[in-house]
C-alpha atoms as one frame of an Amber mdcrd trajectory, in Angstrom:
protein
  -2.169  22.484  21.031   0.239  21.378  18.103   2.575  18.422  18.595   5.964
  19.381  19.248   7.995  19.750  16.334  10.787  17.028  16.025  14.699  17.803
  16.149  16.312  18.415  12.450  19.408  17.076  13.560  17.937  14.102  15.625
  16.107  12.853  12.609  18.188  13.211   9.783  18.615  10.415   8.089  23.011
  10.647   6.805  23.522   6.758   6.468  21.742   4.062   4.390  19.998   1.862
   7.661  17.087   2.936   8.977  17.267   4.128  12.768  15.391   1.118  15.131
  12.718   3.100  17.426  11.245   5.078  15.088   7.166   4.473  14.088   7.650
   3.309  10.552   5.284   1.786   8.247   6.847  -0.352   5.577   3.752  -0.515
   2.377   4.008  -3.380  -0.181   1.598  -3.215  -2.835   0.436  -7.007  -3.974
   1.741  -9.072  -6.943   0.277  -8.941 -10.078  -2.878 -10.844 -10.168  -4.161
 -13.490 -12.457  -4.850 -12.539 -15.800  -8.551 -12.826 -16.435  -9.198 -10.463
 -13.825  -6.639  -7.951 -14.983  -9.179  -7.566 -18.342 -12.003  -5.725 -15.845
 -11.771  -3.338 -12.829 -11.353  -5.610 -10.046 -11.554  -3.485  -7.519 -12.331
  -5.762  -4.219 -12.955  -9.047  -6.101 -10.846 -11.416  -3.930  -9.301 -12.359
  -6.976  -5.676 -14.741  -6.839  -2.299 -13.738  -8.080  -0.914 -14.465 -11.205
   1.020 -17.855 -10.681   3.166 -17.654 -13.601   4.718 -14.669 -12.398   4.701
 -15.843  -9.070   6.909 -18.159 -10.181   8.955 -15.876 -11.996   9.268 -12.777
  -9.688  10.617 -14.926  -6.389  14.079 -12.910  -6.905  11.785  -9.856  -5.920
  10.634 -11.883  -3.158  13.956 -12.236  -2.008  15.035  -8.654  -2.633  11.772
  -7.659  -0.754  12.530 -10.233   2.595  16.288  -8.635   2.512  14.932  -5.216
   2.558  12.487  -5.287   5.352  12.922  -5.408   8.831  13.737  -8.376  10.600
  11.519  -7.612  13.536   8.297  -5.637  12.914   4.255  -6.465  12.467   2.870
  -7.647   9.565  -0.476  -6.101   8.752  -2.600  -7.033   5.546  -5.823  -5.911
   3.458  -8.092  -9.229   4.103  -8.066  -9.679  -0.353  -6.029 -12.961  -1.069
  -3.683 -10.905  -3.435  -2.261  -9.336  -0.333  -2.145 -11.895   2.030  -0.547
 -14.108  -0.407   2.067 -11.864  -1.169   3.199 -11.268   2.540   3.569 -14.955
   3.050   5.594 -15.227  -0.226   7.723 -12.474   0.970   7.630 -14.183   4.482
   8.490 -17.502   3.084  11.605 -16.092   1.122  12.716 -14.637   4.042  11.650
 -16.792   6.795   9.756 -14.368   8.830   7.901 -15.983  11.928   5.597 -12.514
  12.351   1.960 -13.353  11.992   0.478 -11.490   9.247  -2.832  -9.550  11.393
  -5.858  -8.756   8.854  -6.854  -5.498   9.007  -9.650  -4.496   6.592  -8.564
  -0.481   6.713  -5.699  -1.379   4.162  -8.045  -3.146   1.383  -8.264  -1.151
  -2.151 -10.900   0.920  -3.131 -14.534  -0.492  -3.172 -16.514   0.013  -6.406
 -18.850  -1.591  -5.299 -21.545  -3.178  -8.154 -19.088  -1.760 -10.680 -16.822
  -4.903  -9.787 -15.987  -6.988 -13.148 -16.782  -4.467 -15.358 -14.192  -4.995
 -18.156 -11.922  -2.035 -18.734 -13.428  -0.946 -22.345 -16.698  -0.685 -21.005
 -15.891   0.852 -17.401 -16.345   4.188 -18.773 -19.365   3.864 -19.586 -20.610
   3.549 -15.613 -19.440   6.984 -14.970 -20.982  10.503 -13.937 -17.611  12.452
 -13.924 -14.295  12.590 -15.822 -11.887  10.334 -15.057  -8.034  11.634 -13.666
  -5.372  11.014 -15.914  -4.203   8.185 -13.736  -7.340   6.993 -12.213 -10.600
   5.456 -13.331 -12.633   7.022 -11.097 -12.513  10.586 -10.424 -11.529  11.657
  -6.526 -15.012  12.215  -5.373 -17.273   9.571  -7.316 -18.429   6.937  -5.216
 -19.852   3.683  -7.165 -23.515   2.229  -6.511 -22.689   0.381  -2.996 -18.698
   1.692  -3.187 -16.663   4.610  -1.763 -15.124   7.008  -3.302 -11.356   7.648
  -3.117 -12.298  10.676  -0.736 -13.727   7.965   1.721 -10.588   5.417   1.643
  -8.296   8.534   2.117  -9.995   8.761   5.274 -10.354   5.478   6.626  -6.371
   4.783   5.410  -5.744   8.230   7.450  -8.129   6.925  10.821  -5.857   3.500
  11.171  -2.659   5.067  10.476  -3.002   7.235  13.461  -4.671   4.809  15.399
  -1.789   2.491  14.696   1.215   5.298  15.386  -0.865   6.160  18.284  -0.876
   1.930  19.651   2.410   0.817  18.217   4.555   3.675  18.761   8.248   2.989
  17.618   7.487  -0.107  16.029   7.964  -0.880  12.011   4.945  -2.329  10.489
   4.910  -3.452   7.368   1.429  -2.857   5.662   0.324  -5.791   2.701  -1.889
  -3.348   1.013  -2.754  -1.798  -2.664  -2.450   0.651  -5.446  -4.896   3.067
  -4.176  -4.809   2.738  -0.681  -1.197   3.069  -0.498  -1.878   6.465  -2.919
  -4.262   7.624  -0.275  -1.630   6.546   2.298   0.546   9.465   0.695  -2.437
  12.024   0.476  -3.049  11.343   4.861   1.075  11.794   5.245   1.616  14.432
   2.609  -1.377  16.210   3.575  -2.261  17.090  -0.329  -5.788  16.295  -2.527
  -6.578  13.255  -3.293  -6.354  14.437  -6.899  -3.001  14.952  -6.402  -2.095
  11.498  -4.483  -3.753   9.453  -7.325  -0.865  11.145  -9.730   1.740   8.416
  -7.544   3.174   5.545  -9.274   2.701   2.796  -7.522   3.641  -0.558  -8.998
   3.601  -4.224  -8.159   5.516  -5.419  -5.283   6.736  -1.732  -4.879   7.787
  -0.507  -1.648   6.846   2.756   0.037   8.577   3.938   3.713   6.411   6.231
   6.037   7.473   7.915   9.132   5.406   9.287  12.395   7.869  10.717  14.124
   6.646  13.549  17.600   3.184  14.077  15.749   4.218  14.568  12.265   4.497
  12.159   9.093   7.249  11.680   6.960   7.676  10.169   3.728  10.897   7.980
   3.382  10.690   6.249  -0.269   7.824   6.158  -2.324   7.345   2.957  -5.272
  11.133   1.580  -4.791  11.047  -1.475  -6.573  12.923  -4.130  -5.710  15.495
  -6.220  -7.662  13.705  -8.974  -9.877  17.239 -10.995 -11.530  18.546 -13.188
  -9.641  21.690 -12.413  -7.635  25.029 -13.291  -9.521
């Protein structure tokens, strides 16, 4: 039996807040990270963010902490990048949530292609690459996944979450790709055609699961990184 299909009118969204009781999922992708490791495919090396613009990027912090809601979860991919950059945004805003580790949101395992530098990545791999993607949609690395198999674990905690925390916001501390797969699970479309998303540091991305059925709110909003005037 299909889910009920929700009311037009009831969810239309004609104003700039947010309606409170809805299941929402608020995605941050992490900070840039340090610069060594952005010379090779990182993948799940718990590598650190970049300090320098960590430094440099707390406007965004602030934007970030001003745009999200004052009372919701925090959830975050266990790799330092993430974790540190919900406690940044946290600390800007002075959010008391704790931030809950949940390994579903981490990126993309490549397994023992880890620290491969990006002129030699190539090199590792039995298909074409996407235009926007290293690896293509179905190639899963020597001890890895493919992008196939983190579309479906991102899809298996999303419902699990809008089925546990129904009209709560969450916001997610998560990753490029797993935040593109994110998309693929709501949008229902190929992963080919998820990885084709933008999605840039400290972006934000709004998901909805409203009566059974997902709905995408804003998808890489960026927020402001000059300091108020």
């Amino acid at each position: 039996m299909h889910p009920p299909l929700p009311n037009p009118q009831e969810h239309f969204l004609d104003r700039p807040e947010l309606p409170a009781g809805v299941t929402r999922f608020w995605l941050v992708r992490h900070a840039i990270v340090e610069e060594t490791a952005r010379q090779t495919m990182y993948g799940t090396l718990d590598v650190p963010l970049c300090p320098q613009h960590l430094t440099r990027q707390q406007p965004a912090y602030q934007a970030l902490a001003r745009r999200l809601p004052r009372r919701a979860a925090w959830l975050s991919s266990p790799l330092q990048r993430a974790r540190k950059t919900g406690l940044t945004i946290q600390k800007a805003g002075a959010f008391s949530a704790p931030l809950e580790i949940d390994p579903a949101f981490v990126e993309q395992s490549i397994g023992e292609w880890n620290g491969t530098p990006h002129e030699t990545f190539h090199s590792l791999l039995r298909k074409p690459a996407p235009p926007f993607w290293s690896i293509a949609a179905d190639e899963r690395p020597p001890g890895g996944e493919s992008m196939q198999d983190v579309r479906l674990r991102i899809g298996q905690a999303l419902e699990e979450y809008a089925r546990k925390r129904p009209g709560q916001d969450m916001v997610v501390l998560s990753h490029g790709g797993a935040i593109r797969m994110t998309l693929a699970h709501c949008l229902d479309i190929p992963v080919e055609t998820a990885l084709r998303f933008c999605i840039q540091n400290l972006s934000l991305s709004i998901i909805e699961h409203i009566a059974g059925h997902w709905r995408v709110v804003t998808i890489n909003e960026l927020p402001d990184f000059q300091e108020p005037a």
